[in-house]
C-alpha positions in Angstrom: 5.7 20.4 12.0 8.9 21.1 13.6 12.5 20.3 12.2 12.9 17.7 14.8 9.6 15.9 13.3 10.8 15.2 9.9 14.4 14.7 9.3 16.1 13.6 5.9 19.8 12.2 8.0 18.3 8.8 6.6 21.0 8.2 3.8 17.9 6.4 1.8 16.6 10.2 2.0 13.5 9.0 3.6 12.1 11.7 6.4 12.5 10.1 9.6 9.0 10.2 11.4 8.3 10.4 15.1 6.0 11.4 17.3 2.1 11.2 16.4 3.3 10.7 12.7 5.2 7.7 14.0 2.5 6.6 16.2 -0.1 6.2 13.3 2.2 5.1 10.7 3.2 2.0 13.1 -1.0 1.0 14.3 -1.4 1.0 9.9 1.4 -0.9 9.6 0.6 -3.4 12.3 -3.1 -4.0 11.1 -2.0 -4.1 7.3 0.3 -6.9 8.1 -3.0 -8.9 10.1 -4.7 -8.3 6.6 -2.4 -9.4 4.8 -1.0 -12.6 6.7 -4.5 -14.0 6.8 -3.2 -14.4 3.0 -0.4 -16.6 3.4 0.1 -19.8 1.8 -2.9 -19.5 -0.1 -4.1 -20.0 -4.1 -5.3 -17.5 -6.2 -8.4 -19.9 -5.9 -8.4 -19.6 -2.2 -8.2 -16.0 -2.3 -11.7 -15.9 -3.8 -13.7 -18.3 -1.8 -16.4 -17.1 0.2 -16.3 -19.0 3.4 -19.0 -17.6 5.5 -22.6 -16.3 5.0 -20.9 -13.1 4.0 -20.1 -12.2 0.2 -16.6 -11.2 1.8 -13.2 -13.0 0.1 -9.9 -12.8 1.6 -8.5 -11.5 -2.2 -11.4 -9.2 -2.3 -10.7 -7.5 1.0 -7.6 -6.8 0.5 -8.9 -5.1 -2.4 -11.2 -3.2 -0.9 -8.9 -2.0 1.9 -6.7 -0.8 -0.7 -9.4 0.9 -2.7 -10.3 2.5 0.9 -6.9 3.9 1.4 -5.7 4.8 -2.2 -9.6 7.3 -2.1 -8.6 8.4 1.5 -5.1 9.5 0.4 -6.5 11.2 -2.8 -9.0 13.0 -0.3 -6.2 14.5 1.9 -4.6 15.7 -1.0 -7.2 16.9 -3.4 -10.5 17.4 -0.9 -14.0 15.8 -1.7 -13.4 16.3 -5.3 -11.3 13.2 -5.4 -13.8 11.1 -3.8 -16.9 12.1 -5.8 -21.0 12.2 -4.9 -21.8 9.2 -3.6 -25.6 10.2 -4.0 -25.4 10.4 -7.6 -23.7 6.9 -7.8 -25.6 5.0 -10.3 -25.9 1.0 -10.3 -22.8 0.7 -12.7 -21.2 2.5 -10.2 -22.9 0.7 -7.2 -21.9 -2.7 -9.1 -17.8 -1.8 -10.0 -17.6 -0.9 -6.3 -19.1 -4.3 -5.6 -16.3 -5.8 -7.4 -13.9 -4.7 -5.0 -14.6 -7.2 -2.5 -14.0 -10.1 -4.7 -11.7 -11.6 -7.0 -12.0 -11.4 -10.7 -11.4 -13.5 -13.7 -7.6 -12.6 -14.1 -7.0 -10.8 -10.8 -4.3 -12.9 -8.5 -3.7 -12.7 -5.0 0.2 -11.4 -5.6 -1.4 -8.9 -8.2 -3.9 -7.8 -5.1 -0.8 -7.8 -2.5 1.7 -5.8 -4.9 -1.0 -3.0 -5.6 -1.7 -3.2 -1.8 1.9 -2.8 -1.2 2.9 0.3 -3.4 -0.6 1.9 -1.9 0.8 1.7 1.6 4.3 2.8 0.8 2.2 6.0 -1.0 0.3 6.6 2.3 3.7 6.0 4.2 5.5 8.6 2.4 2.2 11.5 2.2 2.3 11.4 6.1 6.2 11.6 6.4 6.1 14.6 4.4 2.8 16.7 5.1 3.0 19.7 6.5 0.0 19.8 8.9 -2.2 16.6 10.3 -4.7 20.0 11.1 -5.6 20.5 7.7 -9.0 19.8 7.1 -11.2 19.1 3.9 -15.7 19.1 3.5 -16.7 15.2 3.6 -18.4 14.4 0.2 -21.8 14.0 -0.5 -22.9 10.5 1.0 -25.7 9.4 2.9 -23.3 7.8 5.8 -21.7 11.1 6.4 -23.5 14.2 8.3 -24.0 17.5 5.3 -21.5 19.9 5.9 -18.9 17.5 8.2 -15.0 17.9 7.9 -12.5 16.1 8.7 -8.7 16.6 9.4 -6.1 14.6 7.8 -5.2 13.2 10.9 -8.8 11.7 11.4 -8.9 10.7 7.9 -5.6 9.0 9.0 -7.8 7.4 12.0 -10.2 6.4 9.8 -7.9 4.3 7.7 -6.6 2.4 10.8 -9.8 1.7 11.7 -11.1 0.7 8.4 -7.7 -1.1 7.9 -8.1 -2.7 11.7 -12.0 -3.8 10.9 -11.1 -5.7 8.0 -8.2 -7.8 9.4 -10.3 -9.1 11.7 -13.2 -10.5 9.1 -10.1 -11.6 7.1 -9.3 -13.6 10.1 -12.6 -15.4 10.7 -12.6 -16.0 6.7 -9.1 -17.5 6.8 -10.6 -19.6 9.7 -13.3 -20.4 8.2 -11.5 -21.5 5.3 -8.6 -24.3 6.5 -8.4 -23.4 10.4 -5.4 -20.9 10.1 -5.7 -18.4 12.4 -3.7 -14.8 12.5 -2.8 -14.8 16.4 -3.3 -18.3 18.9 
């Protein structure tokens, strides 16, 4: 990183980010704000309806997408370690990762979007301030990814974009589904 790329004249004494930092920083924030505007107006009730032949809720989603990034983070800054063997996961841990894609007894929708919020801001900072998008960590043990992968924090970055990006969209066809509100048209 040069001295140009992160700046702290921001009297907040927030690094200023620009270039590829910028770049990725402003597709997350675009498709976190599609996730979480399919949310608008709506009950806690609402927030845990399944509306399609999917066991997808809008509350549990946003969950889940905030589960995703919150791991992905913990990766970049801790390696495989922080992400754990997904081959030994038993069915207790199989059925808690379930519960991240609905809502629970308790759980609210502003609850959801508040823990989503300081999540984001998290990410938002980490890439400001790392040193190196090159920096590269083992995958952990999972059946989805090839033995002995590795990824940069850059496509890790990627990865929560697209994971971020995937979700908006079936949070869109929920919220659709749902009372006709639509994200975009």
């Amino acid at each position: 990183m040069t001295v140009n790329e992160l700046t702290t004249d921001d009297p907040s004494g927030t690094p200023a980010v620009t270039g590829e930092r910028a770049d990725l920083l402003e597709m997350l924030a675009k498709h976190r704000h599609f996730l979480r505007f399919t949310t608008r107006d709506l009950t806690d009730e609402q927030a845990g309806l399944r509306t399609t032949s999917s066991a997808l809720c809008l509350g549990g989603l946003v969950k889940h997408v905030t589960s995703v990034e919150r791991n992905w983070v913990d990766f970049i800054l801790d390696g495989p370690s922080a992400m754990g063997d997904f081959t030994a996961m038993t069915e207790a841990d199989w059925a808690r990762r379930d519960d991240e894609f609905r809502m629970l007894p308790g759980e609210t929708l502003a609850g959801v979007l508040a823990e989503y919020a300081d999540v984001a801001r998290r990410t938002d900072d980490l890439v400001a301030a790392l040193p190196d998008l090159e920096a590269r960590w083992p995958l952990p043990k999972a059946p989805w990814f090839e033995s002995g992968a590795e990824w940069s924090v850059r496509r890790v970055l990627m990865h929560i974009v697209a994971e971020t990006a995937q979700h908006a969209g079936h949070a869109d066809i929920i919220r659709e589904s749902l009372d006709g509100a639509k994200s975009m048209g």
